[in-house]
N, C-alpha and C positions, 0 to 999 in steps of 0.2 A: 379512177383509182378507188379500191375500197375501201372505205374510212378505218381508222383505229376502233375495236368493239369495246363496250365501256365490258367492267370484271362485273361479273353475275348475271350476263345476258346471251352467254350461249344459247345458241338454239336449238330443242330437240332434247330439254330435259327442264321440262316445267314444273314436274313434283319430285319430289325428292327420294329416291330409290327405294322400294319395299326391305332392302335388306340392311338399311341404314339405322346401328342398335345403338344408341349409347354411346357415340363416338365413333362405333367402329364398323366397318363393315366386312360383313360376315359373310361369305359365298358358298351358295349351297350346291357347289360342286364337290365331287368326290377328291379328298384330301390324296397327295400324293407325298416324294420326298424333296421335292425341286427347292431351292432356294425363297423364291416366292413364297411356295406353299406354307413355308417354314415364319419367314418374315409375319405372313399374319397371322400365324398359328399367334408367334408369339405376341403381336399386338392386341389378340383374343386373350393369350393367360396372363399377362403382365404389360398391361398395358400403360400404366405409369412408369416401367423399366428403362431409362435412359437412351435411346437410338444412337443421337449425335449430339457432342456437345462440342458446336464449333467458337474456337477461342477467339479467332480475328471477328467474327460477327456476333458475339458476346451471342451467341444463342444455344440453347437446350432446348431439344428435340424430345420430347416422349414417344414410343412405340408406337402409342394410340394417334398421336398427332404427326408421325410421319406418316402413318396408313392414310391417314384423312387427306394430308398433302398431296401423294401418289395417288388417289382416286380423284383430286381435284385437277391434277395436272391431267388425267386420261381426260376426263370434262372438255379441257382447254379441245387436245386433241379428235376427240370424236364431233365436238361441237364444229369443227369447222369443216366438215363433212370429208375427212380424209378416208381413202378405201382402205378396209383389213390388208395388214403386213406393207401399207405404206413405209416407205424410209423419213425417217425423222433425223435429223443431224442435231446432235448435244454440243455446241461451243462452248463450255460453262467452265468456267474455273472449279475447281475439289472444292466443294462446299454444299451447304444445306441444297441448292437448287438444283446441283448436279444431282443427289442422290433421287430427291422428290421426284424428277424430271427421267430419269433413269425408270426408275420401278412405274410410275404413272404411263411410258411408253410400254414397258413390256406388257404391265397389265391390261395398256390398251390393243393389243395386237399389233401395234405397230414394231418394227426391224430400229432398234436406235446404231446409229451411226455416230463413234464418237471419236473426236475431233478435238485436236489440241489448241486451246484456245489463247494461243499466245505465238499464233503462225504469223506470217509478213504475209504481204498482199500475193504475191503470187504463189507460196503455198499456199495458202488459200484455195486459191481459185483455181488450181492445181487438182486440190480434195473433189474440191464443191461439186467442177466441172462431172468429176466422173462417179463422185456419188448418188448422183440423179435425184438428190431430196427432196419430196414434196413439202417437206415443213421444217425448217431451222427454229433451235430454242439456243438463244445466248441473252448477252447484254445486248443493253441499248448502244452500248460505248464499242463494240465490236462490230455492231451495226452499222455505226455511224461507221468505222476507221473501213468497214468492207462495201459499202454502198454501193459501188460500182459492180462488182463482182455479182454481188445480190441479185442487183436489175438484170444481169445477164444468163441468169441460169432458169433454163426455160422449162426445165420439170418444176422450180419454185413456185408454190400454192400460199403458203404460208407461210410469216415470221411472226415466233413468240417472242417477245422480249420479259426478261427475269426480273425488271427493278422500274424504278421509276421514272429511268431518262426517258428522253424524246428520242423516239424512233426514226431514221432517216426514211426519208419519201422514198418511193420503190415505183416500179413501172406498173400499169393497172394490170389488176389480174390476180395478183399479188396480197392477199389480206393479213394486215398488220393485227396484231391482238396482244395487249396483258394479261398477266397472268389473273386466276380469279380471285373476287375477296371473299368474306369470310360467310359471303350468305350465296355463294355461289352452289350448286347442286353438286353433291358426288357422285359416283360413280363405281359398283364395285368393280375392282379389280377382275381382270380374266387371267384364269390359272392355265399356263402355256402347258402344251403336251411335252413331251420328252425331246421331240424332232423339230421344237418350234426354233428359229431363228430370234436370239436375241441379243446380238453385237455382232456389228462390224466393224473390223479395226484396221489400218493399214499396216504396212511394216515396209521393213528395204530389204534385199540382199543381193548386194550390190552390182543393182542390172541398171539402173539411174532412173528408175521411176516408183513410187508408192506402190506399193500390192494389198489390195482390198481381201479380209481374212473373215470368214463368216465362222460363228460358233453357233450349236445348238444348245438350250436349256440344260440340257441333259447334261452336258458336256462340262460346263462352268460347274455346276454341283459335284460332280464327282472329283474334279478337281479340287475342290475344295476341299470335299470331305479326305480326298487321302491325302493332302496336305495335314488334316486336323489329325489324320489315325497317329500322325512322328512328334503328336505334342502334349503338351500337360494339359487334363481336360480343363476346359472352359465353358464361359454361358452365361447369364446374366450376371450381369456384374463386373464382367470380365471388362478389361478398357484397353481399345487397340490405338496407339499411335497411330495417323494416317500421316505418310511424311513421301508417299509416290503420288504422282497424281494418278487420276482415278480413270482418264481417257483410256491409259494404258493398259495392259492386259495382269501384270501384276498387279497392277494396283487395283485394278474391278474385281479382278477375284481374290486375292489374298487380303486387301485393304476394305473391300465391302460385300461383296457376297458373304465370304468366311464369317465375317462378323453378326453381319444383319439374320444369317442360317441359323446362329446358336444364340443370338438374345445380346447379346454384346455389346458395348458401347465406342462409337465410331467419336477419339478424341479428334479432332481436325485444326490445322495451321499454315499457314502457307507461309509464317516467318519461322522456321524454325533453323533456319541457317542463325537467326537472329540470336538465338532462344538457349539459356544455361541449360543444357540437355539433360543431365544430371537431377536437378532440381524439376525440370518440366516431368522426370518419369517417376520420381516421390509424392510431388504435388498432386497429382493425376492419380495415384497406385493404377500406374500401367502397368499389363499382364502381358502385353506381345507389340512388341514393336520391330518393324523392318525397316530397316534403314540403308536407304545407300554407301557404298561404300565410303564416300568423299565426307557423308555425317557419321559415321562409322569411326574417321581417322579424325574430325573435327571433334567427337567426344570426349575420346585418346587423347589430344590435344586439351581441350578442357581440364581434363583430371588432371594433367602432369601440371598444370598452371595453378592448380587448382591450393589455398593452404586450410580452407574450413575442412572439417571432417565430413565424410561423405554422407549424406540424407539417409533414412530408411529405404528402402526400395521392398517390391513386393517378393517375397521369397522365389515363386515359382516365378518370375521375370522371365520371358522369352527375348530374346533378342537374335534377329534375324540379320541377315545381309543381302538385298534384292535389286535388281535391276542392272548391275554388273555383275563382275568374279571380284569379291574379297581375297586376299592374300593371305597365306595363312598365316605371317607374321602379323599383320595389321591384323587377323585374330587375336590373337596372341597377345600381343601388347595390350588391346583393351581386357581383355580378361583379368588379364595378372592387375592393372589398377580399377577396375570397379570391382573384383574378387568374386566374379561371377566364374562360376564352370567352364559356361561352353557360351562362345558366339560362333553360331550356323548360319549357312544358307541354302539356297536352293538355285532350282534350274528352268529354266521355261522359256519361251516362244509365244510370238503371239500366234503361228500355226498349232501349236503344240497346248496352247494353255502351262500352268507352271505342272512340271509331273516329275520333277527328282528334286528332293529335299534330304537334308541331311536331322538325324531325329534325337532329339528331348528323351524320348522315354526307349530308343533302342539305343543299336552301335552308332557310332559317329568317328569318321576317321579326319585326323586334323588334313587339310589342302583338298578334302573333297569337298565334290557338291551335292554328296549326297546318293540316294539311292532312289530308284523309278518307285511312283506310288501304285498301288493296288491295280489293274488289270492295264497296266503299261509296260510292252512289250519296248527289248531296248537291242540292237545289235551295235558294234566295233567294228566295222567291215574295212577291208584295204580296196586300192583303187580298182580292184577288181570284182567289188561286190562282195568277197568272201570273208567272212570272221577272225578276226585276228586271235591271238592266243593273252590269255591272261595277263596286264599289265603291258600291253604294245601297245601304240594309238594308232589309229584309225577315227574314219568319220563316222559321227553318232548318227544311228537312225531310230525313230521311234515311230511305234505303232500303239491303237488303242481307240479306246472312247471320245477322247478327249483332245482327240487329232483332228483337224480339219480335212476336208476330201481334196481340196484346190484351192488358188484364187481363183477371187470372182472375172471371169472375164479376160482371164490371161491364160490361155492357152497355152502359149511359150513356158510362162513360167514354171506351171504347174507342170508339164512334159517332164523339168528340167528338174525339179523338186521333186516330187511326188513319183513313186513306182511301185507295182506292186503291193501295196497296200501301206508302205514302209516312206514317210518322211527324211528327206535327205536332207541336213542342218544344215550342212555345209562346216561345225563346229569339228574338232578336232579332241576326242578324247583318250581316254584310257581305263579302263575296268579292271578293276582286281577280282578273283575269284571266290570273293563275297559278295559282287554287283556293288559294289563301291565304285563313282565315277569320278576321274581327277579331268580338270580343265587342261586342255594344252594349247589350243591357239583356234584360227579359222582359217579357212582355205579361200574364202567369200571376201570381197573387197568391200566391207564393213568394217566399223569399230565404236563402241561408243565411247561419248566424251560426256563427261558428267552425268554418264547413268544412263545418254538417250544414244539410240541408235542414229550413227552417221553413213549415209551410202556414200561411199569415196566418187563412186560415178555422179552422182548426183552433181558432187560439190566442182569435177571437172569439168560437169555439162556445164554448169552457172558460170563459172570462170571461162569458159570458152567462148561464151556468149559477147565478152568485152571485146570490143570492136580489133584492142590493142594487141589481144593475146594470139599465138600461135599456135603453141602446144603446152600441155599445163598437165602435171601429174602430181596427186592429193594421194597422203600418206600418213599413216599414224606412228608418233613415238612414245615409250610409255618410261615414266623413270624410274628411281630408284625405288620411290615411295609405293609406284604401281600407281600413278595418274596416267592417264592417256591425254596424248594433245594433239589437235592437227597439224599438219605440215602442210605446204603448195609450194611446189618448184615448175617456174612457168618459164615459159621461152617468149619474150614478147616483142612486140617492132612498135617504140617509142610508149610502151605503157608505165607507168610508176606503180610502184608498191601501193601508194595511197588510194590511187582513183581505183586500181584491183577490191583495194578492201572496202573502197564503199561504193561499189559494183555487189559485191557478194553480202553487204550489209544491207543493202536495200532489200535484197533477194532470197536471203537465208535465215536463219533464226539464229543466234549468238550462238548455241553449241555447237552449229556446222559450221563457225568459221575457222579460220586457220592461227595456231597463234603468230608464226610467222611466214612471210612469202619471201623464197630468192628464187633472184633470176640467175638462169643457168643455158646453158645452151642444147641446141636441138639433139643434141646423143642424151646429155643428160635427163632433159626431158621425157624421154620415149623407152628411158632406161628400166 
């Protein structure tokens, strides 16, 4: 086995980079417009500017000292002689190491593959299997809780670990390493081309497996920027609540590209379900925050509870709705008690990246999701392919920059998805004859629950797996309020409800489970 490398001893970088000025390094490649590019532009003009100021880890990031991080963490990775556009897997909780560890892979040429780090053992190993990663960056504590899985993945070269635990033994072959310290060598940064792969992410729709989703450079920036063209401007100074995690595809581009591109400050928390929401966007002078819808309706709740007078808040306050469909009543309500204008949102895919938003400085029509951003084509088609008329629904397809070409490796799926050059969502829209789109449902045996996507297949295949069960059919209901919840109605020969749910608790993550299970019989099930 290969031993643990002590921090400051990679090899293959004995003096300290020619371009290393003052904190910061400087690349004398030809400046472009990509996110990257952007990021150390600004760590060059402001580079005392605030990056991240994460609360749970009582830590403040400057620009200059997230640069230095991200060239330390490429370090980590070229030191361990990984080949250009290797896959790197990110298991990291939304925080300081996620982002360092993020931009330090892109810079390094490597493809980061990110991964939600709070999967049960066979997700897991699920990802891991088909992600082919030559080098995993998480905790020591996700290391430990996956050990097995780790030993068994035979493209596995490398594991980083982010902190100071003790890293689980691993089968030889396998080189364990910390991150580096403070006299470690940097590294600049490599500025990606336009065509460079830099995130893989998975998604569902509802075929009962993961689907591996590549984006280009290129791709995430323009996303962003026509996200930015529907908003009040911003830039240094500016401070984003981060309240999605960051694996996600909104939360990487609207929650840190967006920000990290214009100079912006990345607030960050992982308690903020905890947290007087009101009070955390006064104390902060927060400029944009997106929120899911369930802290959306928990704010709403807050105020009504609420008998102090309400905090200052920043005039131009954006507040967003992301990762579901907000209601336009549950708009509504919060408006009228924090006495703000408008609460919007937007629209996005992790094939798609985010590309309809609803806009700050144009029109904004209340129950929509807004309108396609800048060079995103969008058609309403019926089940025959053909364009419906103004205010029908139909399923949305989108085309553009910012569209992925396929999944990685599924054949099937992408046949099934993808035509023509045109994205089939499988979502169910409606367009009025201003390119205003209203949500109407899905056709896809998907739903999410608490914000995350649930493949209904998925959660049937696990449940089918019980030795007990027969036939088992997973369904969503949504109530009054517009929460969504799981259902499972199983047909079973001598199974209980109990051993079911901790059958599927061993095996799923808490959002995919069901709130309740009845048994029913074999019509019903198959119904």
């Amino acid at each position: 086995m290969t031993g643990l490398q002590e921090p400051g001893t990679l090899r293959g970088h004995e003096s300290p980079h020619p371009l290393f000025k003052g904190g910061i390094i400087v690349s004398d490649q030809t400046h472009q417009a990509g996110f990257l590019h952007r990021f150390i532009q600004h760590a060059q003009e402001h580079p005392d500017a605030l990056a991240l100021h994460a609360l749970d880890e009582r830590r403040q990031i400057s620009y200059a000292e997230l640069h230095e991080m991200a060239c330390r963490r490429k370090s980590v990775l070229t030191g361990l002689g990984l080949a250009p556009r290797s896959r790197v897997m990110l298991c990291l909780p939304s925080g300081v190491e996620f982002v360092a560890n993020y931009l330090g892979a892109v810079g390094g040429d490597f493809i980061p593959i990110l991964i939600n780090d709070k999967l049960t053992g066979q997700e897991f190993a699920t990802l891991a299997r088909d992600a082919r990663a030559a080098a995993i960056i998480t905790t020591s504590a996700f290391a430990q809780k996956h050990a097995k899985t780790l030993t068994s993945l035979e493209d596995l070269q490398s594991l980083v670990t982010v902190d100071a635990g003790t890293p689980p033994e691993l089968r030889e072959g396998i080189t364990r390493v910390g991150l580096p310290g403070a006299d470690a060598i940097a590294q600049a940064l490599t500025l990606p081309d336009k065509d460079t792969i830099v995130t893989v992410q998975y998604t569902y729709k509802g075929v009962g497996e993961p689907l591996p989703v590549a984006h280009r450079y290129q791709a995430l920036t323009i996303s962003s920027d026509g996200l930015l063209a529907s908003m009040y401007p911003m830039g240094v100074g500016s401070v984003h609540l981060i309240s999605l995690p960051l694996y996600a595809v909104y939360g990487l581009v609207v929650l840190m590209v967006m920000p990290l591109s214009i100079g912006a400050t990345m607030l960050m928390t992982s308690s903020i379900t905890r947290t007087d929401l009101v009070e955390l966007l006064s104390k902060h002078r927060v400029t944009f925050a997106c929120l899911v819808p369930e802290l959306i309706r928990m704010l709403s709740a807050q105020l009504a509870e609420r008998s102090a007078p309400l905090p200052p808040l920043m005039p131009d306050l954006m507040l967003y709705s992301g990762g579901s469909r907000l209601t336009a009543e549950a708009a509504l309500e919060l408006e009228q008690r924090l006495v703000r204008p408008k609460i919007l949102q937007g629209y996005g895919m992790t094939e798609s990246l985010p590309v309809i938003v609803q806009s700050y400085v144009g029109t904004s029509k209340p129950g929509a999701i807004g309108q396609a951003i800048p060079g995103v084509k969008v058609r309403v088609v019926d089940d025959h392919g053909d364009n419906v008329a103004p205010g029908d629904v139909g399923e949305l397809l989108l085309s553009g920059p910012t569209i992925t070409s396929g999944y990685i490796d599924r054949p099937a799926a992408t046949a099934r998805f993808f035509s023509g050059g045109w994205l089939h969502t499988g979502d169910l829209v409606r367009m009025d004859a201003d390119g205003h789109i209203f949500f109407a449902g899905s056709r896809l045996r998907i739903t999410k629950i608490r914000s995350q996507m649930v493949d209904l297949a998925e959660v049937e295949r696990v449940a089918g797996e019980h030795p007990g069960v027969r036939l088992v059919r997973a369904y969503a209901e949504r109530d009054a309020q517009g929460q969504t919840s799981l259902q499972l109605s199983v047909h079973c020969d001598g199974a209980s409800s109990e051993s079911l749910m901790a059958h599927l608790t061993e095996r799923l993550s808490p959002f995919k489970l069901p709130r309740s299970i009845s048994a029913v019989d074999q019509a019903m099930a198959t119904a």
